[in-house]
C-alpha positions in Angstrom: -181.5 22.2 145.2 -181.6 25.7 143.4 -179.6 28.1 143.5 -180.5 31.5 145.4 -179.9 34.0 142.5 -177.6 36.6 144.1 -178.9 40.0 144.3 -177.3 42.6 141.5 -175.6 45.8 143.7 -176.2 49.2 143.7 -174.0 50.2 140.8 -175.4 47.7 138.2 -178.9 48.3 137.1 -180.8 45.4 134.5 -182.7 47.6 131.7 -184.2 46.7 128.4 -183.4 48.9 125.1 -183.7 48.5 121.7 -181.1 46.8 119.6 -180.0 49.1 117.3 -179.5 46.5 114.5 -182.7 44.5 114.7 -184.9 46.9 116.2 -186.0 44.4 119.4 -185.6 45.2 122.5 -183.2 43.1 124.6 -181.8 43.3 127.8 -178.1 45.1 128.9 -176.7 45.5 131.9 -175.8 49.3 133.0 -172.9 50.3 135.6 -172.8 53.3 136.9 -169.9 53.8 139.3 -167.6 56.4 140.9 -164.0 56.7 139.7 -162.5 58.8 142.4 -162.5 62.8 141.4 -161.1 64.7 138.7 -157.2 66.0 139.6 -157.8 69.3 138.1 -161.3 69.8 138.8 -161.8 68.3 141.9 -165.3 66.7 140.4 -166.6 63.5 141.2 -165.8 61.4 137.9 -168.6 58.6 137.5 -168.0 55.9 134.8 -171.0 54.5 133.0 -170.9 51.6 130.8 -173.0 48.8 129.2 -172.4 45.3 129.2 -174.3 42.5 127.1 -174.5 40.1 130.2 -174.3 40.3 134.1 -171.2 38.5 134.4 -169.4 41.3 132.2 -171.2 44.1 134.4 -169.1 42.6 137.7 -166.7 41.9 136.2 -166.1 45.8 135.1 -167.4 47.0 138.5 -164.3 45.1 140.3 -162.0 46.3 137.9 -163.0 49.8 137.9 -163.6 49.5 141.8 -160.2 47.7 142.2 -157.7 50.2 140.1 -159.7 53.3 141.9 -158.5 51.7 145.4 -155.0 50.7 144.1 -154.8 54.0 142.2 -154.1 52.8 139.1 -157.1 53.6 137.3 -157.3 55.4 134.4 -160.5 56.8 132.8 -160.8 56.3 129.2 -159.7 58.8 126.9 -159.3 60.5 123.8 -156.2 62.3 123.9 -154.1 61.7 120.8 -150.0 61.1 121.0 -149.9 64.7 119.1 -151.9 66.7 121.8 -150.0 65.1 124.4 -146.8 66.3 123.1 -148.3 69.6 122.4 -149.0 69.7 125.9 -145.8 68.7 127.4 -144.1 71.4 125.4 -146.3 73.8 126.3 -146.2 73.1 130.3 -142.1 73.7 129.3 -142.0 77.0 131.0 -138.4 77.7 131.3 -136.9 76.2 128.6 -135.0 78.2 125.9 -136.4 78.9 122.7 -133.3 77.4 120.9 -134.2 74.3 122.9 -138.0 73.9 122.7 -137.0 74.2 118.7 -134.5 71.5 119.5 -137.3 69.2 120.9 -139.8 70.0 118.5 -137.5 69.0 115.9 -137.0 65.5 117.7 -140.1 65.0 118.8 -141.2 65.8 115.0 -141.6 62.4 113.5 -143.2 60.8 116.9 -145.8 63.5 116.0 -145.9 62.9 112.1 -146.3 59.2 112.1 -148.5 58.2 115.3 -149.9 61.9 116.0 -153.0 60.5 115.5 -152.8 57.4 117.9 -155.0 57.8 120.7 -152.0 57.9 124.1 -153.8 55.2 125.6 -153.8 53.2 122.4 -150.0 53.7 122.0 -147.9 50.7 122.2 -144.2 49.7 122.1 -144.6 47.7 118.7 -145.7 51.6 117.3 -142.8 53.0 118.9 -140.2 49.8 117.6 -141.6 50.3 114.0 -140.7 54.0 114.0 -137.4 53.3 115.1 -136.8 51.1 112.7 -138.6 53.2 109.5 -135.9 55.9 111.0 -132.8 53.9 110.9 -133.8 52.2 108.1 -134.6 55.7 106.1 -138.3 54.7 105.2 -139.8 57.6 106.6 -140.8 59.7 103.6 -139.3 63.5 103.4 -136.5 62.0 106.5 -133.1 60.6 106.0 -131.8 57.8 107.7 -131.3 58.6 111.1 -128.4 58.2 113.6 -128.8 56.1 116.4 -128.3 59.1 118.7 -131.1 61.3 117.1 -133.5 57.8 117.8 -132.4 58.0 121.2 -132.8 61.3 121.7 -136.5 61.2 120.2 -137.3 58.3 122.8 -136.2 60.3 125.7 -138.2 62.9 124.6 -141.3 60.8 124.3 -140.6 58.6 127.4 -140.8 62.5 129.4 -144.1 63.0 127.4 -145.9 59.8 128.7 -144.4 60.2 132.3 -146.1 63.3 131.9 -149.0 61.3 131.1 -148.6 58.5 133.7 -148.5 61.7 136.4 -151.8 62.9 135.0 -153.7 59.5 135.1 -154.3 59.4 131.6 -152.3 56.1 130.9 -151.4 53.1 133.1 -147.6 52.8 132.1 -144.9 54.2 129.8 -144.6 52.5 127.1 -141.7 53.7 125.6 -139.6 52.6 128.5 -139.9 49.6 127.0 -138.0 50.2 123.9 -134.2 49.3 123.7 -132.6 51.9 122.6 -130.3 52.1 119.6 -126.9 50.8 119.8 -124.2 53.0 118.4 -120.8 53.5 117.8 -120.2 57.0 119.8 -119.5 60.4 117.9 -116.2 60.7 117.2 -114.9 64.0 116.6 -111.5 65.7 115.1 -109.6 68.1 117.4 -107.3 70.3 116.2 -103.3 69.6 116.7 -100.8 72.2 118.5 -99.7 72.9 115.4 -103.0 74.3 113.6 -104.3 76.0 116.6 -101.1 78.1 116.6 -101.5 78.8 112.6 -104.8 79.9 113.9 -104.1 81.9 116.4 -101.3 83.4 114.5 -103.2 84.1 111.4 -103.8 87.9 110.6 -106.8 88.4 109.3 -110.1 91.0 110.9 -111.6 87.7 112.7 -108.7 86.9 114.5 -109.8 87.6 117.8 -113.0 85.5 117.6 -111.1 81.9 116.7 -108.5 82.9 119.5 -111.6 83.1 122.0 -113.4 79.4 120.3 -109.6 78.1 120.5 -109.5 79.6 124.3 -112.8 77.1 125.0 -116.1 79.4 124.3 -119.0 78.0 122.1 -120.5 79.8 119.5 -123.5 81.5 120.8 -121.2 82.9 123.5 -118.5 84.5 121.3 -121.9 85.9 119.0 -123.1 87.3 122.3 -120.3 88.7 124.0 -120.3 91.9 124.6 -116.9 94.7 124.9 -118.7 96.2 128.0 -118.3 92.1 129.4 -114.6 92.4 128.3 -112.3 93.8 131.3 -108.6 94.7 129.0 -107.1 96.1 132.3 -108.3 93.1 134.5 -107.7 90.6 131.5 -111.0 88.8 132.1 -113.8 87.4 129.7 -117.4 87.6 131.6 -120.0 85.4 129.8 -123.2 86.5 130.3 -125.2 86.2 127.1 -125.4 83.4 124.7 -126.9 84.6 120.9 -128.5 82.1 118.8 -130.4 81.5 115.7 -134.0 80.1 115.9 -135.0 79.5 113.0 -135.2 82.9 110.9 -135.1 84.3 114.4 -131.7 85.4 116.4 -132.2 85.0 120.0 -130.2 86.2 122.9 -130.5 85.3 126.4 -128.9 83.6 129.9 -125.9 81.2 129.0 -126.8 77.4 128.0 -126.5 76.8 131.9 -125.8 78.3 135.6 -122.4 76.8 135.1 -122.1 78.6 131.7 -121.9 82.2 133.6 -118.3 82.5 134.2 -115.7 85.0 134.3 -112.2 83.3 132.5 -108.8 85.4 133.0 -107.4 85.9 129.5 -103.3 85.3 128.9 -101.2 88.5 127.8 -101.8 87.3 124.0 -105.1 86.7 124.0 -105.9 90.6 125.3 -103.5 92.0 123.2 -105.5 90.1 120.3 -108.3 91.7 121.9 -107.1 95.3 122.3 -106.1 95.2 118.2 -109.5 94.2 117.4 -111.9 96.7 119.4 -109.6 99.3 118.6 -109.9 98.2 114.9 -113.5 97.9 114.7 -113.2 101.7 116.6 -111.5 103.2 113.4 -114.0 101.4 110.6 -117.1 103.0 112.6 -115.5 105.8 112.9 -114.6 105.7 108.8 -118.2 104.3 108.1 -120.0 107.6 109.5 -123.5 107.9 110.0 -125.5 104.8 110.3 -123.1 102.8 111.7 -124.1 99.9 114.3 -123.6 100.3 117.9 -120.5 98.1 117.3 -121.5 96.7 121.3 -120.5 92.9 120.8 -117.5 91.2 120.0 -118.2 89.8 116.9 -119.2 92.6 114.6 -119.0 94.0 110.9 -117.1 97.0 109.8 -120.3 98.8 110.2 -120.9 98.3 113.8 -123.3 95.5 113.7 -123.7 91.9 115.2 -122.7 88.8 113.3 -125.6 86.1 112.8 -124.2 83.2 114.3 -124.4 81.3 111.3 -121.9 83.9 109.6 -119.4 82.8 112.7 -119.9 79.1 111.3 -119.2 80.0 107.8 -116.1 82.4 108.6 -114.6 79.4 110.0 -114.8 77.0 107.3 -113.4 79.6 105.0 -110.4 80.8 107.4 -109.8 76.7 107.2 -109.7 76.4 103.7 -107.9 79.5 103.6 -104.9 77.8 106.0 -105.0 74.4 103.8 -106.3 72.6 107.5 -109.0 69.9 107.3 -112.5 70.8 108.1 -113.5 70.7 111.7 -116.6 72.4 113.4 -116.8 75.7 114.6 -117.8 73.3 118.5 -114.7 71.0 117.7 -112.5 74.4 119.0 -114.0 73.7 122.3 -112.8 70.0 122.0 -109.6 71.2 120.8 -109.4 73.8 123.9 -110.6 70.6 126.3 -107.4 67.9 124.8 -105.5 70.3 125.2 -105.7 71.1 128.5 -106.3 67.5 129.6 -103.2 66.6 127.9 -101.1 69.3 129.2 -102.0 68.6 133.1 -105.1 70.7 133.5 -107.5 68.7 136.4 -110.4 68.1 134.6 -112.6 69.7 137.2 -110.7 73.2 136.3 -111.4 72.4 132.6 -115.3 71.8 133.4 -115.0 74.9 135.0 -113.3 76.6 132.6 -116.0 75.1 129.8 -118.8 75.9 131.7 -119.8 72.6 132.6 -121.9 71.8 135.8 -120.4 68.1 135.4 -116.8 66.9 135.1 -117.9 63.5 133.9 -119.0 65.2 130.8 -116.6 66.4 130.4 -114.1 63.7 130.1 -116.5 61.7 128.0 -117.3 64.0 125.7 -115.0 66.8 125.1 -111.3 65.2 126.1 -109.9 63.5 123.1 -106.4 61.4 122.5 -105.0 62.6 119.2 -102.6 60.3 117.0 -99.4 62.5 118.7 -100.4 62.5 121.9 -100.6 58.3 121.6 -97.2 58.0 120.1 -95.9 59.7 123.1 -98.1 57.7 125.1 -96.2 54.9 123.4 -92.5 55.9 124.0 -93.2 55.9 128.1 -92.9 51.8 127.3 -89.6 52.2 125.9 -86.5 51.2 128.3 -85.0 53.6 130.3 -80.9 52.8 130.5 -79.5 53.5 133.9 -75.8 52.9 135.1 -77.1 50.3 137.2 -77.9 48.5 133.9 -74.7 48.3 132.7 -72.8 47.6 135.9 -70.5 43.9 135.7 -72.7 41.4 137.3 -76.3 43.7 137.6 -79.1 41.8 137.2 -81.2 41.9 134.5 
């Protein structure tokens, strides 16, 4: 008994073209089918293939017809991993410029080495082998990079394929499937009591801007403070400005963060350190004459104008050297402000505050440090304490 041949449906249609390589004409089977509509311009999208037998044609129509009802289908494309990252640092409205550098930078040898790659073609053995190129320091014109600055790249490129998954342009993220890099975590040096009191103590014109990094501010807020944010009589420090270099570019704008704007009340030293230095900076403008900067922020030259933060960075090595203290970052103040504190008493809630963090956890993690004196004293609470009860006839020991 034969078989009824079963009748081919609407979408598929049997046609006879020429074979490009032979010249014959053969026959193909065309399916023409809608794929939902277009996100951003509401069309219809219609997918139209070609298929060698009639098997393959159903087979595509169910799959095309199944994702479109499960909503996981994804029209083929041509967008490149490069483009797509273009894109998703474009649509990054409110970001600072500081930080789109930051994540152009990262981002920068995703884009170098797999640019190219076509996002839906983009797999977790391309992202694995970049990883390990970068750790390994194969990556010509890179150096070898830390584990953190891996990680840091992958979270960037897992955003830009969520981006992607959102738009319906791929199927599924494939750099969530990466491990990321194991590492030992940053360890930094903080400074001890006794050099942030030769610090402070030091005499010398930039005095007032290490007491203020000592006192817990970063850099691109002590380059962007301004005396009209600097209440003497009140004895209050209002951060509203953070000054940055881009680049060739310096770049001022909101602090890092909401929690960043603050207002910190200033101990009877450090306004006195601040009184000697604006009425300094007063006198050279005064002796410099015409031409003279408006002499508005903080951190200024004897002619009135603002530092580039960079010149804060390099002041502070040399003011280090100059004190015979081992190097430490012009940041590592903050840490040093932070152990302090923690180890004196200070909640750690009131130091996030006082930091301008939005998240005491990070603060603990990141910014409160044991130092080698604070575990020797750490070590002494095991010692014995002797009481009279301990050396009474017949007391128990």
């Amino acid at each position: 008994m034969m078989t009824k041949r079963q009748q081919l449906p609407p979408q598929i249609k049997k046609i006879t073209v020429k074979d490009r390589s032979t010249g014959k004409s053969v026959v193909r089977y065309q399916l023409t089918v809608d794929a939902g509509h277009d996100p951003e311009s509401g069309r219809r999208r219609q997918i139209r293939r070609r298929f060698v037998t009639e098997a393959a044609a159903r087979d595509g129509l169910a799959s095309v017809q199944g994702g479109v009802r499960a909503g996981t289908y994804v029209p083929s494309s041509k967008l490149t991993v490069d483009q797509a990252c273009e894109g998703w640092l474009a649509s990054k409205h409110s970001l600072k410029p500081s930080t789109l550098r930051g994540h152009r930078v990262s981002l920068g040898p995703l884009r170098d080495e797999l640019g190219q790659v076509e996002v839906q073609k983009l797999s977790k053995a391309d992202l694995d082998s970049l990883v390990g190129r970068l750790r390994r320091g194969e990556v010509e014109g890179r150096k070898k990079w830390s584990a953190r600055s891996c990680n840091y790249m992958l979270y960037l490129a897992t955003a830009v394929l969520d981006d992607q998954v959102a738009q319906g342009n791929v199927v599924r993220n494939v750099a969530r499937l990466v491990d990321r890099v194991a590492g030992d975590a940053e360890k930094f040096r903080t400074l001890t009591d006794s050099e942030m009191f030769r610090i402070l103590d030091r005499e010398c014109r930039d005095r007032h801007l290490w007491t203020l990094a000592l006192y817990g501010l970063r850099r691109g807020e002590i380059a962007g403070l301004r005396w009209a944010n600097v209440d003497l009589k009140a004895k209050t420090v209002t951060i509203t400005e953070n000054r940055v270099a881009v680049g060739k570019d310096i770049v001022g704008g909101t602090p890092k963060s909401k929690a960043s704007s603050r207002t910190l009340p200033m101990p009877d030293d450090v306004v006195a350190v601040l009184k000697a230095a604006r009425k300094r900076q007063a006198e050279e403008r005064l002796a410099f004459g015409a031409g003279c900067g408006s002499g508005e922020y903080v951190a200024s030259d004897e002619a009135g104008r603002p530092y580039h933060p960079n010149l804060l960075t390099y002041r502070w090595g040399k003011m280090l050297d100059g004190l015979k203290i081992e190097r430490v970052r012009l940041h590592d103040a903050r840490h040093s402000c932070a152990t302090l504190m923690h180890l004196r008493g200070v909640p750690i809630a009131v130091i996030a505050a006082w930091l301008g963090h939005a998240s005491a956890a990070f603060t603990m993690s990141v910014y409160a440090h044991s130092q080698d004196d604070a575990l020797k004293a750490a070590a002494s609470s095991f010692g014995r304490v002797v009481t009279s009860r301990d050396i009474e006839p017949g007391s128990e020991r």
